[in-house]
N, C-alpha and C positions, 0 to 999 in steps of 0.2 A: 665692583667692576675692575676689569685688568685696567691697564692704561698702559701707550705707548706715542711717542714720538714722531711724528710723518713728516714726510716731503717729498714736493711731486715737483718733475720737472718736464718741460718736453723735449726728443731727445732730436738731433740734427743727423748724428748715424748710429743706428742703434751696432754695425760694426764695431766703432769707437768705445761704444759705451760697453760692449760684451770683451772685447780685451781689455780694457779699463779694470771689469771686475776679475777679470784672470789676473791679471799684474797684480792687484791686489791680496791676490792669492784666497779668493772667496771663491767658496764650494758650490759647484753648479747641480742643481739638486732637478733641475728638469726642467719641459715644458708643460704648464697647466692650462689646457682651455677651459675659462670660465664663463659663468653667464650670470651676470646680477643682476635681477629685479628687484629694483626700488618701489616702495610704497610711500604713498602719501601718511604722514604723521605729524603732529601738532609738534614735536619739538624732536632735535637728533637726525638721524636713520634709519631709517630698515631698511635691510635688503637679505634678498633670498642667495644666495650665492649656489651654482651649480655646476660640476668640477667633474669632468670627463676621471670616469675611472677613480674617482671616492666620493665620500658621503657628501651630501648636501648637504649647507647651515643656513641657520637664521642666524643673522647679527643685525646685532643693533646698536649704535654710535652715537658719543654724543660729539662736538667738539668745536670749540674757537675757530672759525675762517677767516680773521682778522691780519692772520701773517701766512705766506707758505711753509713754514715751520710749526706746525701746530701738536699741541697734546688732544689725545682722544681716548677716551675711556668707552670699552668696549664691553661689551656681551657677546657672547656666542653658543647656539644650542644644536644638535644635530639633531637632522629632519629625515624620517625615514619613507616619506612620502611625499620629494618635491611638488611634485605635479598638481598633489593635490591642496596642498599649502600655499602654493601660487596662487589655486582659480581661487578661493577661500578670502587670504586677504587681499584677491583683486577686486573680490565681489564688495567686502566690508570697508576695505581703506581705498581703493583705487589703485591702479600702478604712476609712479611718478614715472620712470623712465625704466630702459631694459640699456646694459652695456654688456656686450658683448669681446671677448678678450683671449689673446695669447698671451701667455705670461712664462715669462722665464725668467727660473727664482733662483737668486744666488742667497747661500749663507755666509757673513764675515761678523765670528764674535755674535755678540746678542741683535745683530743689525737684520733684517730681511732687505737683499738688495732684488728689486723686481724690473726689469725689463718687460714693459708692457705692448703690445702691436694689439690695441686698440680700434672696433671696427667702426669706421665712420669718424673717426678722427686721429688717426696717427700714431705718433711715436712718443712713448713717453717712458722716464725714470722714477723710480719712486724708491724711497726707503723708509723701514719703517724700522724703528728702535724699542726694545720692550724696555720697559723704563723699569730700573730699581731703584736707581741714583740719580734724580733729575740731572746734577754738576756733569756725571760722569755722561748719560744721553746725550745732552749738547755738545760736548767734546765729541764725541762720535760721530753727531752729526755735522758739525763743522768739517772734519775731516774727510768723512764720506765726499761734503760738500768742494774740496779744495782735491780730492784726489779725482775727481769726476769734472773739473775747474768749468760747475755751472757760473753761469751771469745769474745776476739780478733776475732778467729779461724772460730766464728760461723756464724762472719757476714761477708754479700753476697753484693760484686758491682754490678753495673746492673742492667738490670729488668730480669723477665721470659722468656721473648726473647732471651734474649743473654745466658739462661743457655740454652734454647730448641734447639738454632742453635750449640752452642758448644758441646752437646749430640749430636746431628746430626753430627758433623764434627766428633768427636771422633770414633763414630758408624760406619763412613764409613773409618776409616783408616785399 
């Protein structure tokens, strides 16, 4: 399994945070509309991930939620027939949640900086670091972290899923 580095923040202007990654001099590689369906699974992730204008993947995740800095070892396979891999393991696993997403992806170095606009809940930062050198990842991400000058406050455990399903459980109280 690959493995990399993450962290998610939410973001106050995503203005701020798209000159933030220009000053830093990170390569702005586009806008990605995606659409991830998550599945029900005994341990990790799945999610179907569906990407306007390229190939669909499965991936699949494992990783520590105990800090917003987490390592995550990944899988990922390309799917030549979303649609039908969706009703499939919607039928056998269940769907956990669908998130829905613009994404604009900056590259700086081995880092993916992603500006999220998030449907049904907001504004968010993420980066993720492919790890060679764990010493050297942290550094990176420290940095990222002070040139972007998040709070404590701003970063987010979890993935998407678990904020859509916690709107959802909230929604229904």
């Amino acid at each position: 399994m690959a493995t990399n580095l993450e962290l998610k923040a939410r973001v106050h202007s995503s203005a701020d945070a798209h000159a933030c990654a220009r000053r830093l001099g990170a390569s702005f590689e586009g806008v990605l509309h995606q659409r991830d369906t998550y599945f029900r699974v005994r341990e990790g992730r799945l999610k179907l991930r569906e990407c306007a204008g390229s190939a669909a993947e499965l991936i699949y995740y494992v990783r520590e939620e105990t800090s917003p800095e987490r390592w995550s070892r990944y899988e990922r396979v390309e799917v030549p027939d979303p649609g039908l891999l969706r009703r499939m393991l919607a039928g056998a696993l269940g769907t956990l949640a669908v998130v829905e997403k613009a994404r604009s992806l900056y590259m700086f170095g081995k880092a993916r900086i992603h500006l999220d606009e998030v449907e049904g809940l907001g504004s968010f930062l993420e980066f993720e670091i492919v790890e060679d050198e764990p010493a050297a990842s942290l550094d990176a991400m420290r940095s990222l972290r002070d040139a972007f000058a998040l709070r404590d406050g701003d970063l987010v455990q979890g993935s998407y899923s678990d904020l859509m399903l916690a709107k959802g459980s909230e929604g229904a109280s």
